[in-house]
C-alpha positions, 0 to 999 in steps of 0.5 A: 769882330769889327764892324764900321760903317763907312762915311759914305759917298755923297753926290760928289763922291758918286761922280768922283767914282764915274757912277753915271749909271747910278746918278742918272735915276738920282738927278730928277729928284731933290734928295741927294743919292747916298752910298752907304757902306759898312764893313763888319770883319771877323775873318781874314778871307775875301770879303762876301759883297752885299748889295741891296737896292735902295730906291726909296721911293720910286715914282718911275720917273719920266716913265711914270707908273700909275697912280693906283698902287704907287704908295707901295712903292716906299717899299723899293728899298726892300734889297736895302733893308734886308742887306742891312738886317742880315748884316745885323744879323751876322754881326749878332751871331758873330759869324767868322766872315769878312763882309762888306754891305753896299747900298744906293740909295736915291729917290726915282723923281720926275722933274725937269732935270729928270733922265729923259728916255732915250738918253745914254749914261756912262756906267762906271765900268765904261759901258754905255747905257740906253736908257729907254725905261727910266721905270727900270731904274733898279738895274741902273743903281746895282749896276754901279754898285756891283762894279764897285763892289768888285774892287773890294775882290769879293770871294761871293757877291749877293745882290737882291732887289725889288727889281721886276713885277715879271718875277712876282707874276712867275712866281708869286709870293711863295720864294725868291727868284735866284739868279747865280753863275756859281753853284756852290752859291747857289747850293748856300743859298738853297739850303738857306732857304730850306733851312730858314723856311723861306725858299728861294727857286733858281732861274736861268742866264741863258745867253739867248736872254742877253741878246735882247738887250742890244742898243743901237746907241749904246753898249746896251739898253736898260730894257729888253726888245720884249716884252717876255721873260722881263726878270730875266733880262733884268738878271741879264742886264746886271751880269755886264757889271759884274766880274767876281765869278761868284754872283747871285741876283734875288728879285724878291719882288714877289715877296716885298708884303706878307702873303697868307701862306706866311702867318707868322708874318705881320701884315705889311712888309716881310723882310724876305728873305734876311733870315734866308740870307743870315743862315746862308752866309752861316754856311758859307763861313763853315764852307770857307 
């Protein structure tokens, strides 16, 4: 098996790829955005993409969030930790997969060179994006990154996310909320789940949810038209960046902290769901 971390991409090597999308939540802060990329090959197949967001901390931005609770937003970066983990984790147990972990990484600031709401990026994929919520800031920074990871001809990409406060109000902490337009994916990670005892619960993409996204200045907006199903079209959003037919989105919004229900657990944040996501790629390398 090798792993290797890449060097990773800086601000400069971000706008050499045309990641507007990503940059534009970047600009208003001091910390420059960092693309970090590791590869651990153990298998000459496809790669499987990992992908977890990396806000590091996450103020809002111009759209900025109450001060109550906005200390937890260090935690923003949980799709980053736990991507890091179960790939840690599968280079441990020495699965026989080809994996490729993408992370964005940045800070959500407000400052003078902040995105503005109202404003229009250009994603890398070419589509233009109105940025009416700097808040939804998540969607911005995977958005890019999934279209990079599909240069790699992924045969699965997983993307999870502390995305939404609408999927911790459908679900709360008990399971992932699971987005995916491949079954056989869906099925790994399911069984995954019911294998590591940390579920995941499989939501809907109607095409319906999609229709809420439309901008009247640009190819889409970064925020639904309403106010409801707001995990959803967040799920929705990120479906115009990615084209490898074997996708999953995870908010695990709902599970960034320990609940009671999950004792084994310290205080704090959980790590959901990297053992989840460890024993799913376990399955799809014997599936492969």
């Amino acid at each position: 098996a090798v792993v290797s971390t890449q060097s990773g991409h800086y601000g400069r090597g971000i706008t050499e790829k045309k990641m507007g999308s990503f940059l534009s939540v970047a600009k208003g802060s001091e910390e420059p955005p960092f693309l970090l990329e590791i590869h651990y090959k153990n298998a000459d197949t496809p790669p499987i993409c990992l992908v977890g967001k990396g806000v590091t901390f996450d103020t809002g931005g111009i759209s900025i969030k109450p001060s109550k609770g906005m200390d937890a937003m260090r935690a923003d970066m949980g799709g980053a930790a736990c991507v890091a983990g179960a790939t840690l984790g599968a280079a441990s147990l020495n699965l026989p997969i080809n994996l490729i972990t993408l992370i964005p990484l940045c800070e959500n600031m407000p400052s003078g060179s902040a995105t503005k709401p109202g404003d229009v990026v250009t994603a890398m994929n070419g589509k233009t994006i109105q940025v009416d919520n700097t808040d939804a800031e998540g969607r911005l920074i995977l958005a890019d990154t999934l279209t990079y990871a599909d240069t790699f001809e992924p045969s699965h990409v997983v993307d999870m996310a502390t995305l939404t406060g609408a999927m911790a109000v459908a679900l709360g902490g008990e399971c992932v909320g699971a987005y995916s337009s491949c079954d056989q994916l869906w099925d790994s990670l399911e069984r995954g789940g019911y294998n590591s005892g940390d579920r995941f619960w499989r939501m809907p993409l109607f095409k319906e949810y999609g229709d809420l996204l439309k901008s009247p200045t640009a190819d889409i907006n970064n925020i639904s038209a309403s106010p409801y199903g707001g995990s959803i079209t967040a799920a929705k959003f990120l479906q115009n960046f990615i084209k490898c037919k074997s996708w999953a989105h995870l908010d695990i919004a709902g599970v960034m902290d320990s609940t009671d229900s999950m004792s084994y657990l310290p205080k704090g944040m959980s790590g959901r769901p990297t053992r989840s996501i460890i024993e799913a790629l376990r399955l799809l390398s014997v599936e492969k």
